[in-house]
TORKOL-4160 file (C-alpha; in steps of 0.2 Angstrom, whole numbers, padded with zeros to 4 digits, m for minus):
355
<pt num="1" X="m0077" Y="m0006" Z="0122"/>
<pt num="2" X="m0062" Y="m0003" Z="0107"/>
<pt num="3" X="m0050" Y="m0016" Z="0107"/>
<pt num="4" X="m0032" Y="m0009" Z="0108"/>
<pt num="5" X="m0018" Y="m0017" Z="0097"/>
<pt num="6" X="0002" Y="m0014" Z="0101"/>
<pt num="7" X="0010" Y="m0010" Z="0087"/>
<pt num="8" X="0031" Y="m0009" Z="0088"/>
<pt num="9" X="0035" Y="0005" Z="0076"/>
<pt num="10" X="0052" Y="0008" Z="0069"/>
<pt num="11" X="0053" Y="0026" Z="0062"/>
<pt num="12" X="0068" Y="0024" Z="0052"/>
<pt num="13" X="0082" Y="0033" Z="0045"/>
<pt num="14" X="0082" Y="0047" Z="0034"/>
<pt num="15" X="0065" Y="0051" Z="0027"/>
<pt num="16" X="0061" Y="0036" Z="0038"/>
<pt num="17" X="0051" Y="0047" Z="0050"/>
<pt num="18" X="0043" Y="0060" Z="0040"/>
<pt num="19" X="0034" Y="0046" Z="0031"/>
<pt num="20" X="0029" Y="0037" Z="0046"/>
<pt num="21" X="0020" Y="0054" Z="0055"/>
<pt num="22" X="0007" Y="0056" Z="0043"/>
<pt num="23" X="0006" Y="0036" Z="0043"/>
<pt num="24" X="0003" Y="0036" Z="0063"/>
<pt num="25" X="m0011" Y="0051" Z="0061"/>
<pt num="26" X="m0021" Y="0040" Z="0049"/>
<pt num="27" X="m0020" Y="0026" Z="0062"/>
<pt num="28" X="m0026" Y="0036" Z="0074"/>
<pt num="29" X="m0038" Y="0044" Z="0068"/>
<pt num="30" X="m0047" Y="0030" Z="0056"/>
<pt num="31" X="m0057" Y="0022" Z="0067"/>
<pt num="32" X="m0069" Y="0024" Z="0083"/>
<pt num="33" X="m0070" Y="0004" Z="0083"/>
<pt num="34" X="m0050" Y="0001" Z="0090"/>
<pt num="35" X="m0034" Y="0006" Z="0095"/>
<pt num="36" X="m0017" Y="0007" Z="0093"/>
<pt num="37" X="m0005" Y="0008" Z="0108"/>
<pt num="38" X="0013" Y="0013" Z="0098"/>
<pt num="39" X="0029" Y="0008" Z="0103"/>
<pt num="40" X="0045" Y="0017" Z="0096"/>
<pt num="41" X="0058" Y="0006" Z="0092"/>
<pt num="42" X="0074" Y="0013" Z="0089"/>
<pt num="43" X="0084" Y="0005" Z="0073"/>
<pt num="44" X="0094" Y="0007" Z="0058"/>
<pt num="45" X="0108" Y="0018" Z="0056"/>
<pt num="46" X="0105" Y="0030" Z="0068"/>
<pt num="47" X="0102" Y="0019" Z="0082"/>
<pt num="48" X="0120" Y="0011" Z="0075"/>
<pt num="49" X="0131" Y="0027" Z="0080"/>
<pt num="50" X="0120" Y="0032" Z="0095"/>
<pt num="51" X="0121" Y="0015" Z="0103"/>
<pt num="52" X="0134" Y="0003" Z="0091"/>
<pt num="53" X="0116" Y="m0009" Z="0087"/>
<pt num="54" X="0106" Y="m0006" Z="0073"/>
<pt num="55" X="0094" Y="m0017" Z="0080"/>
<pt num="56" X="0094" Y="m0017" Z="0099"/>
<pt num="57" X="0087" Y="m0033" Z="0108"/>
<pt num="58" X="0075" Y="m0021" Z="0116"/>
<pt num="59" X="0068" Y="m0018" Z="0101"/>
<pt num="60" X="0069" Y="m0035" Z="0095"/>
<pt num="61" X="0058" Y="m0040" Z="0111"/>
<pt num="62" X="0047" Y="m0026" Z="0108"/>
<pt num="63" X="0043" Y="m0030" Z="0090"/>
<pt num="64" X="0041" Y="m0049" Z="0096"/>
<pt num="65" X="0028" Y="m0044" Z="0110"/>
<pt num="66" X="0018" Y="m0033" Z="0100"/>
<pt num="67" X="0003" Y="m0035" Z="0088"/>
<pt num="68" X="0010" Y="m0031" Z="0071"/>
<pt num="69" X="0028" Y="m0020" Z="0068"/>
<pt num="70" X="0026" Y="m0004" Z="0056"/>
<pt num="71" X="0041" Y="m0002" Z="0051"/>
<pt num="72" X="0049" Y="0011" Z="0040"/>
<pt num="73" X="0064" Y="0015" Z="0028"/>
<pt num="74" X="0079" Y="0009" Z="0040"/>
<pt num="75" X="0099" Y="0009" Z="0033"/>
<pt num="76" X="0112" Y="0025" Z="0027"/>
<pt num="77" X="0123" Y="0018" Z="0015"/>
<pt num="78" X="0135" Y="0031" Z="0023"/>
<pt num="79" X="0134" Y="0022" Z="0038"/>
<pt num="80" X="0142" Y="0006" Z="0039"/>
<pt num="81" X="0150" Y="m0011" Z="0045"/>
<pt num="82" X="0168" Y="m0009" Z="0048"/>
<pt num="83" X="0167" Y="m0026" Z="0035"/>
<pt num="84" X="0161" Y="m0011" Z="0022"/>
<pt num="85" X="0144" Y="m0020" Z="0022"/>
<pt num="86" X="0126" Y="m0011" Z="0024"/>
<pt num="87" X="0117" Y="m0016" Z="0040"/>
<pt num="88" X="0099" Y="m0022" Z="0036"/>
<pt num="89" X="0091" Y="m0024" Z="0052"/>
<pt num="90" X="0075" Y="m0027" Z="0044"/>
<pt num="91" X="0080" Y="m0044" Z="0037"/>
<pt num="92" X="0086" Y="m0048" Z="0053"/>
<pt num="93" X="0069" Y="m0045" Z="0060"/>
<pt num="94" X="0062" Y="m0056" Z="0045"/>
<pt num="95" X="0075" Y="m0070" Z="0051"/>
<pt num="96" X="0074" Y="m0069" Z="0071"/>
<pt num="97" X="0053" Y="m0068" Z="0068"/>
<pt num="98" X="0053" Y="m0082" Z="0054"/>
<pt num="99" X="0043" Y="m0067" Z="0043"/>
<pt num="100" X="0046" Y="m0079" Z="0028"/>
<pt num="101" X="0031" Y="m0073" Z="0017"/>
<pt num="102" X="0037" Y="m0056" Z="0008"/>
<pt num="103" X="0021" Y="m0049" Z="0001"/>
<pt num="104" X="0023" Y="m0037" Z="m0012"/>
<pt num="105" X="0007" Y="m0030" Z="m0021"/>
<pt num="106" X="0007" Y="m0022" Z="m0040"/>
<pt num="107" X="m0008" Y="m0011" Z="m0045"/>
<pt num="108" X="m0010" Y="0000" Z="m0057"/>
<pt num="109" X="m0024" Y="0011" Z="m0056"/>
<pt num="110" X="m0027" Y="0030" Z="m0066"/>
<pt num="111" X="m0014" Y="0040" Z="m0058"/>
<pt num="112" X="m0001" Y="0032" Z="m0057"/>
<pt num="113" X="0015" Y="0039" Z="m0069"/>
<pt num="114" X="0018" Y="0018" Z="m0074"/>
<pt num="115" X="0028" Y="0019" Z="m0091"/>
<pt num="116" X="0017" Y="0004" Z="m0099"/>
<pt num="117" X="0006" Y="0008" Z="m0115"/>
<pt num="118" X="m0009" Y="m0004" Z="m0106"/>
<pt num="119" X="m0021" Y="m0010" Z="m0119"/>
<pt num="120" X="m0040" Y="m0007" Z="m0118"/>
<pt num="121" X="m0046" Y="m0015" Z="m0105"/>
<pt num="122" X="m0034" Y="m0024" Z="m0097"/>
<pt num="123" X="m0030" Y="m0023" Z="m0078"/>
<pt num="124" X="m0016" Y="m0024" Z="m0069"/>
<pt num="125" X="m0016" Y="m0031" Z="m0051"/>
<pt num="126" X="m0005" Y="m0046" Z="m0044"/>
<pt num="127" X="0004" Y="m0050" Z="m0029"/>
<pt num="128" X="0021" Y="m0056" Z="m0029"/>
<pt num="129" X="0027" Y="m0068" Z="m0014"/>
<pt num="130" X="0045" Y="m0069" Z="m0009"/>
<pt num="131" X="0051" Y="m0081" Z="0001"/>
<pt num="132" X="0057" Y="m0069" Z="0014"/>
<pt num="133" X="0072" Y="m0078" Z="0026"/>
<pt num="134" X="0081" Y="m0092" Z="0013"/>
<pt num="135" X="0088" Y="m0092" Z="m0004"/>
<pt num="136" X="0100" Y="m0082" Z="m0008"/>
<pt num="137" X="0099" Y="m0072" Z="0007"/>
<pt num="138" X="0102" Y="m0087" Z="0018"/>
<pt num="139" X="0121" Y="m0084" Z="0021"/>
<pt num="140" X="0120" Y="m0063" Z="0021"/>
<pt num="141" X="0136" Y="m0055" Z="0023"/>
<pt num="142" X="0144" Y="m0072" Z="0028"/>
<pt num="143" X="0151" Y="m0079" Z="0011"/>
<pt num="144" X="0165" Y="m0087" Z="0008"/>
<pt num="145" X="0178" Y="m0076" Z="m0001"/>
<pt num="146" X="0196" Y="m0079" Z="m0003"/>
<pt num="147" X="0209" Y="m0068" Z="m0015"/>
<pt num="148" X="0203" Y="m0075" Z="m0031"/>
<pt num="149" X="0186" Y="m0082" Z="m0031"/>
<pt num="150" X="0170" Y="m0077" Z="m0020"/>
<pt num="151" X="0155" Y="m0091" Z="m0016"/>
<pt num="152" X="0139" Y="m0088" Z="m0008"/>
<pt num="153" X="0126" Y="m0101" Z="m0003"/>
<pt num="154" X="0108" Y="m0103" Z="m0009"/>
<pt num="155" X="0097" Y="m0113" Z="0004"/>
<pt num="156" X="0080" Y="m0120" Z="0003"/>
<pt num="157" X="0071" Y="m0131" Z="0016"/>
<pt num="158" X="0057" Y="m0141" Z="0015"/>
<pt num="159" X="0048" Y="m0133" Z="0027"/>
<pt num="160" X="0050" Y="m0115" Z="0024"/>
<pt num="161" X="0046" Y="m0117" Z="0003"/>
<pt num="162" X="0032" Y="m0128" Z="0009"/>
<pt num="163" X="0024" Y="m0113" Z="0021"/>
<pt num="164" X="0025" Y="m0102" Z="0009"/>
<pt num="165" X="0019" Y="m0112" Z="m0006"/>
<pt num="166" X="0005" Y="m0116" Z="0006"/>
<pt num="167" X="0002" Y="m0095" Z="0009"/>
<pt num="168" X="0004" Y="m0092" Z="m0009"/>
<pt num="169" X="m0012" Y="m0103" Z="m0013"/>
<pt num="170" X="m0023" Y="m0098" Z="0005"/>
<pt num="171" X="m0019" Y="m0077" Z="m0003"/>
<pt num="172" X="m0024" Y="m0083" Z="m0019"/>
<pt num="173" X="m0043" Y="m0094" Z="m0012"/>
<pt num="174" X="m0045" Y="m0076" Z="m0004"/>
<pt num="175" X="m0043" Y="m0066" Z="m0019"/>
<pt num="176" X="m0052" Y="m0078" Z="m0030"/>
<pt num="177" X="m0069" Y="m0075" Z="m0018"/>
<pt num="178" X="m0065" Y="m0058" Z="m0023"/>
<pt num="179" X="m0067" Y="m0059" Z="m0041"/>
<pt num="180" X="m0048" Y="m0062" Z="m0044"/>
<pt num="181" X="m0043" Y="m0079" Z="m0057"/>
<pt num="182" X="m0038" Y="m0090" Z="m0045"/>
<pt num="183" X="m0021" Y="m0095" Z="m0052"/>
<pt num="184" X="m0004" Y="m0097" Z="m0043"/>
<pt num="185" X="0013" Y="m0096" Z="m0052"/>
<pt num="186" X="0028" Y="m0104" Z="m0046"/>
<pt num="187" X="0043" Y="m0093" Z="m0052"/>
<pt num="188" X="0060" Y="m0102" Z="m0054"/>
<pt num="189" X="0075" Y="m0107" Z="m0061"/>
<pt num="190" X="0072" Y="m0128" Z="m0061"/>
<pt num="191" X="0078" Y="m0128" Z="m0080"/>
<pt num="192" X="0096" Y="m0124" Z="m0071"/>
<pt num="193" X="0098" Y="m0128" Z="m0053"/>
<pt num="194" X="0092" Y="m0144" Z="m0042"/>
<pt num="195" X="0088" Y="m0133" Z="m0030"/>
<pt num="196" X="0074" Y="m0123" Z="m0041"/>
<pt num="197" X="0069" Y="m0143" Z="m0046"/>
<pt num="198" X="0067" Y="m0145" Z="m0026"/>
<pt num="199" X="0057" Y="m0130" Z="m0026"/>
<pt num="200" X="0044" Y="m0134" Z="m0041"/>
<pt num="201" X="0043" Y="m0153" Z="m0034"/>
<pt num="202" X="0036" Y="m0145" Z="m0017"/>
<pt num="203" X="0026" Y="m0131" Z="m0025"/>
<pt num="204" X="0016" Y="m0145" Z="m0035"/>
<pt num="205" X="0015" Y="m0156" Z="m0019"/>
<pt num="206" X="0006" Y="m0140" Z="m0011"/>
<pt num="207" X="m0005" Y="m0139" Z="m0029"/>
<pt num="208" X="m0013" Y="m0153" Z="m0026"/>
<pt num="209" X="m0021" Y="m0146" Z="m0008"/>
<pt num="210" X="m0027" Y="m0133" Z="m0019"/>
<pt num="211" X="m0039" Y="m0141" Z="m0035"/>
<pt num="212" X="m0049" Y="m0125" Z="m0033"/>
<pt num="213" X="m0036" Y="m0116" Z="m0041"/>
<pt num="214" X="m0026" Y="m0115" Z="m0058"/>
<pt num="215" X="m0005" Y="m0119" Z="m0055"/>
<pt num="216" X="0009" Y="m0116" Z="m0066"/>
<pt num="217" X="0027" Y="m0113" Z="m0068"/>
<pt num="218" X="0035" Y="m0101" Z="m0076"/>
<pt num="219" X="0056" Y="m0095" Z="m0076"/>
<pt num="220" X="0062" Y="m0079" Z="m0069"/>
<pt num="221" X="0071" Y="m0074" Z="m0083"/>
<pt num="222" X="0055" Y="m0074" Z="m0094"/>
<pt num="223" X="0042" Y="m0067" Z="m0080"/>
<pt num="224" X="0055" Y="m0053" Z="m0082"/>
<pt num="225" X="0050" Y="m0050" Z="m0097"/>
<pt num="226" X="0032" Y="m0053" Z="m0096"/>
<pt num="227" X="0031" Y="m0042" Z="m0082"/>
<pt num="228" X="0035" Y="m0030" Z="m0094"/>
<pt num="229" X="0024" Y="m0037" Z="m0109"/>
<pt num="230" X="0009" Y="m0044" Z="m0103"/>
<pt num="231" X="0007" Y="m0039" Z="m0082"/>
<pt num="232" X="m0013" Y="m0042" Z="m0084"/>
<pt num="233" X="m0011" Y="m0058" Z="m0086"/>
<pt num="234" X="m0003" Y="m0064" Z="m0069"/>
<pt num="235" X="m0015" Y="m0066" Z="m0050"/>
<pt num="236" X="m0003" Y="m0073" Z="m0037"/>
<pt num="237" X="0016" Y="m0077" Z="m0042"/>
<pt num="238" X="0029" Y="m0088" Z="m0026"/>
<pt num="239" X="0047" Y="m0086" Z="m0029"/>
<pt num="240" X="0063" Y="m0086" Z="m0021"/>
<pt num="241" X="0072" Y="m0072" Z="m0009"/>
<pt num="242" X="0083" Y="m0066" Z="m0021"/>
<pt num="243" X="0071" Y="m0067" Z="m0038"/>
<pt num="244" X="0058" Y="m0059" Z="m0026"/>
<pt num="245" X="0071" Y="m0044" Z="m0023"/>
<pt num="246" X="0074" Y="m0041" Z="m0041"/>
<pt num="247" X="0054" Y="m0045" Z="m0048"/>
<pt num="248" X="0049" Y="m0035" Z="m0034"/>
<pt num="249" X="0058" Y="m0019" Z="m0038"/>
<pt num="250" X="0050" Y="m0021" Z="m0059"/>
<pt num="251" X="0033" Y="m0021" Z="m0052"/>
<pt num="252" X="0035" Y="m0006" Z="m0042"/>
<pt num="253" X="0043" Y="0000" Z="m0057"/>
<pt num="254" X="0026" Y="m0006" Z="m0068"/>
<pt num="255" X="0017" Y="0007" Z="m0054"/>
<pt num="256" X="0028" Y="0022" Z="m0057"/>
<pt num="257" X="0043" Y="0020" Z="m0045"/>
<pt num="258" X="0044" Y="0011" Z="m0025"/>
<pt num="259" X="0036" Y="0027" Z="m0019"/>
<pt num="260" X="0021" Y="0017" Z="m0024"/>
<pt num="261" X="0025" Y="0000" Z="m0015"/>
<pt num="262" X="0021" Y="m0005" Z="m0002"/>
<pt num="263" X="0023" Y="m0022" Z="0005"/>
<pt num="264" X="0021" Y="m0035" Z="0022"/>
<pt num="265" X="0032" Y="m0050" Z="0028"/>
<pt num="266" X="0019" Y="m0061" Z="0035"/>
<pt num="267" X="0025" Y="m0076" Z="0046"/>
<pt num="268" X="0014" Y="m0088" Z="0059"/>
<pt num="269" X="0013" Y="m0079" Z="0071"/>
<pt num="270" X="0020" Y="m0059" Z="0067"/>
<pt num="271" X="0020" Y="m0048" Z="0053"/>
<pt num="272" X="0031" Y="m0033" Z="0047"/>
<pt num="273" X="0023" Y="m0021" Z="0035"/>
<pt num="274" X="0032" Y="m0005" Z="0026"/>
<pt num="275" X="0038" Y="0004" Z="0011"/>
<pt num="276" X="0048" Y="m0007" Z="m0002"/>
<pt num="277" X="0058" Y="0008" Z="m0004"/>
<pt num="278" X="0077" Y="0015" Z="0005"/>
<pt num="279" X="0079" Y="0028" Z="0017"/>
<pt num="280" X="0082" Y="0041" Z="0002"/>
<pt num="281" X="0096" Y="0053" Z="0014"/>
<pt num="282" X="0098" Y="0062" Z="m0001"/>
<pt num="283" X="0080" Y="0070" Z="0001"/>
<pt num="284" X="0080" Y="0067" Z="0020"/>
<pt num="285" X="0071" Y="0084" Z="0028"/>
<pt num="286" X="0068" Y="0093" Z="0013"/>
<pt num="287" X="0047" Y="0087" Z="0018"/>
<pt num="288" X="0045" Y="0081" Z="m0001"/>
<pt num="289" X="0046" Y="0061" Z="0004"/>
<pt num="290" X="0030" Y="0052" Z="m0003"/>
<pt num="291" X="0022" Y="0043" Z="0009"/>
<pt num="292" X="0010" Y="0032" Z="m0001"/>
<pt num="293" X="0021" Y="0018" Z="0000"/>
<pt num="294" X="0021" Y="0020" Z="0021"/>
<pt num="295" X="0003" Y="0023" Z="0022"/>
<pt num="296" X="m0003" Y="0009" Z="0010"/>
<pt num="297" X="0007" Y="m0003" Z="0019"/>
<pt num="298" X="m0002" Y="0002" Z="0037"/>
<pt num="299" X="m0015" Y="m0002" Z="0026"/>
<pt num="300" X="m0011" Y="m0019" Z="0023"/>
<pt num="301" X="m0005" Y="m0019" Z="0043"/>
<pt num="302" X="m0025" Y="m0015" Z="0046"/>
<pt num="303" X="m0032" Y="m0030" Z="0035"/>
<pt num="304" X="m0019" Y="m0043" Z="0041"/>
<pt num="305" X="m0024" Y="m0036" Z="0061"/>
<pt num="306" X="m0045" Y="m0038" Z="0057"/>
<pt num="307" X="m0043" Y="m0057" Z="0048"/>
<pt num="308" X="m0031" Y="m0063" Z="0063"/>
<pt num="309" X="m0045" Y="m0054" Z="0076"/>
<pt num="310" X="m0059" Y="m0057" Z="0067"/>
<pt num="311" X="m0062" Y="m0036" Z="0068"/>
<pt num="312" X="m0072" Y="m0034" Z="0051"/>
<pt num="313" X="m0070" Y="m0015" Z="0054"/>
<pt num="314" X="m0052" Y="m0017" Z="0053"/>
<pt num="315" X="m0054" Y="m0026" Z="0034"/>
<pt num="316" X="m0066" Y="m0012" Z="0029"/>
<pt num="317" X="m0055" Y="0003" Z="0033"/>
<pt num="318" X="m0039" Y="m0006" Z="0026"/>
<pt num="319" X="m0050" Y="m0004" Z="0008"/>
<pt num="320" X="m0054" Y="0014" Z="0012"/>
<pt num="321" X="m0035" Y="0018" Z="0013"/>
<pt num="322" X="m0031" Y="0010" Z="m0003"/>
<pt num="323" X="m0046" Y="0018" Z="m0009"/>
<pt num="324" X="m0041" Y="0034" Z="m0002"/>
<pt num="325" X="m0023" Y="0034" Z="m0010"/>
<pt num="326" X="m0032" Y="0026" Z="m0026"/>
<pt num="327" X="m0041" Y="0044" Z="m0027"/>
<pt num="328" X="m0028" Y="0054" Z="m0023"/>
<pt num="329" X="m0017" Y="0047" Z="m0038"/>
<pt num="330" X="m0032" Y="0050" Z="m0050"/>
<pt num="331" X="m0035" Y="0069" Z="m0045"/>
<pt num="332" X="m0018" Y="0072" Z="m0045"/>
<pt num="333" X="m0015" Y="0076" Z="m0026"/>
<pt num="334" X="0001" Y="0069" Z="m0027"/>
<pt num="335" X="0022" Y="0073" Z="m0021"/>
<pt num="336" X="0032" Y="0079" Z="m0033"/>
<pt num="337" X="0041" Y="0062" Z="m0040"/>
<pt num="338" X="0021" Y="0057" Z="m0047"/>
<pt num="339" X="0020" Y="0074" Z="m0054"/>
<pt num="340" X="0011" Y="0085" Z="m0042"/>
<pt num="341" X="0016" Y="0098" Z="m0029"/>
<pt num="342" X="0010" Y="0093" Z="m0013"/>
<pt num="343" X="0024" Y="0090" Z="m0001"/>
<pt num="344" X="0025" Y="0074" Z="0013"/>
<pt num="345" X="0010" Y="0081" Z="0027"/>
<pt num="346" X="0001" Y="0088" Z="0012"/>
<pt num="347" X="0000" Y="0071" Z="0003"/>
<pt num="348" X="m0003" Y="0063" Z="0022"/>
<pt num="349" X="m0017" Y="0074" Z="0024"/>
<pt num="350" X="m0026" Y="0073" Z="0006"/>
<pt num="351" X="m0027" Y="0054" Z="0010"/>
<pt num="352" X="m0035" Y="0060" Z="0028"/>
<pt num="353" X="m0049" Y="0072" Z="0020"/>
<pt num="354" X="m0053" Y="0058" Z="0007"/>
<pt num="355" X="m0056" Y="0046" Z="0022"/>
């Protein structure tokens, strides 16, 4: 018997929902070995105006019962706080769930419109950790700010930089036994602040757990720039919220544009995956959203769900969907912003004919 996994889906706002369609009907079609019991979730800014909450404690409880939580594009910049603020229901998820591993992969594979000149031979393919729910972040929306001067307040805990150190290197063992280099990079700032010297002095406590693999540091001003210069040479980077936020946005700049990012925020015990990108209203209902972003992060929803549940089918069909994408980019079945003229289903459903 197929074991069935509950899955909280939030479908967004703006072109939230067209992307997630085609995303559920690979789900549900992938696989004879399991399945999937989906659970809407109302969010975002729609769920704001219909119900004054962008993020109902329904759906809270929902997301925290489930399996995993596919969630797409949520937020309208038209929509607002009456404090003039965005709401960003999905960092309160990453908070209330303590999500505090951001995962954001960077591949770049024939295809993809990146604007780098890569030399012979060389490969991209990293994976940038954000801490997810400190840093920067920590005091969102709650700064201190009087007529003259503004403060906001950056906060790292022992605790939460030492569990993600410690998932940085685990991701990076993992990719090694896949042929990967084996080396983890602490980006900071420790030249600067004593709170980034806090940060490198954990980061190099977790190292030593780890003999197996290489360890270095590097600060976030240069990784900027070697993002840009030498992205080859980098295997598993850790940062902070904030640097994560920024660094995250160059790489899926490196792979032509967010429609191409996907990404997770893995806690202990629950996991968010979805695009990196906004809601785009702008483009909302014109059908010419892309959806690799949506579908490559169900993708990463499937191989996180097989390793907790020991469901090798799972981590097998998680490769065929980025497979599947991977071929798509390189036959140019494609939406309109990577050059090609398939519209949101059509690029949904290339990916389901190559599976």
């Amino acid at each position: 018997m197929s074991k069935t996994f509950e899955i909280a889906v939030f479908h967004g706002d703006g072109i939230g929902p067209e992307i997630m369609a085609p995303t559920l009907d690979i789900l549900r079609g992938i696989s004879p070995d399991y399945d999937f019991n989906f659970v809407d979730c109302p969010a975002g800014a729609a769920s704001y105006l219909d119900v004054g909450s962008d993020l109902p404690e329904t759906s809270l409880a929902a997301a925290r019962k489930a399996d995993a939580i596919l969630l797409s594009a949520l937020g309208d910049p038209a929509v607002r706080y009456p404090d003039g603020t965005e709401m960003t229901p999905q960092i309160d998820i990453r908070i209330a769930l303590d999500l505090y591993a951001g995962v954001r992969p960077v591949r770049i594979v024939p295809g993809m419109k990146t604007p780098l000149n890569l030399p012979e031979g060389k490969t991209v393919d990293f994976v940038l950790i954000r801490e997810s729910t400190e840093g920067l972040f920590h005091t969102q929306g709650k700064g201190h700010v009087e007529a003259d001067m503004a403060e906001e307040t950056l906060r790292l805990t022992r605790r939460t930089t030492t569990k993600v150190c410690d998932f940085t290197f685990r991701l990076a063992q993992d990719r090694k036994a896949q042929g990967h280099r084996g080396r983890v990079t602490s980006v900071d700032k420790a030249n600067v602040f004593r709170a980034f010297a806090f940060w490198r002095e954990i980061f190099d406590d977790v190292a030593r757990d780890y003999p197996d693999l290489t360890a270095d540091h590097a600060y976030v001003d240069a990784m900027a720039l070697w993002f840009v210069l030498k992205p080859w040479d980098w295997d598993v980077m850790v940062t902070e919220n904030m640097f994560g936020d920024i660094l995250s946005d160059l790489g899926a700049g490196l792979m032509g544009g967010l429609g191409m990012a996907p990404s997770a925020d893995i806690g202990d015990d629950h996991a968010v995956f979805q695009p990196c990108h906004g809601s785009a209203p702008d483009i909302a209902g014109k059908g010419v959203a892309n959806p690799f972003a949506m579908i490559l992060s169900a993708g990463m929803m499937l191989d996180w769900l097989g390793r907790r549940h020991g469901v090798p089918a799972m981590i097998a069909d998680a490769m065929r969907i980025q497979a599947a994408v991977d071929a798509c980019l390189a036959a140019g079945e494609v939406t309109g912003d990577l050059g090609g003229s398939l519209d949101c289903r059509g690029a949904g459903a290339a990916v389901m004919a190559r599976l």
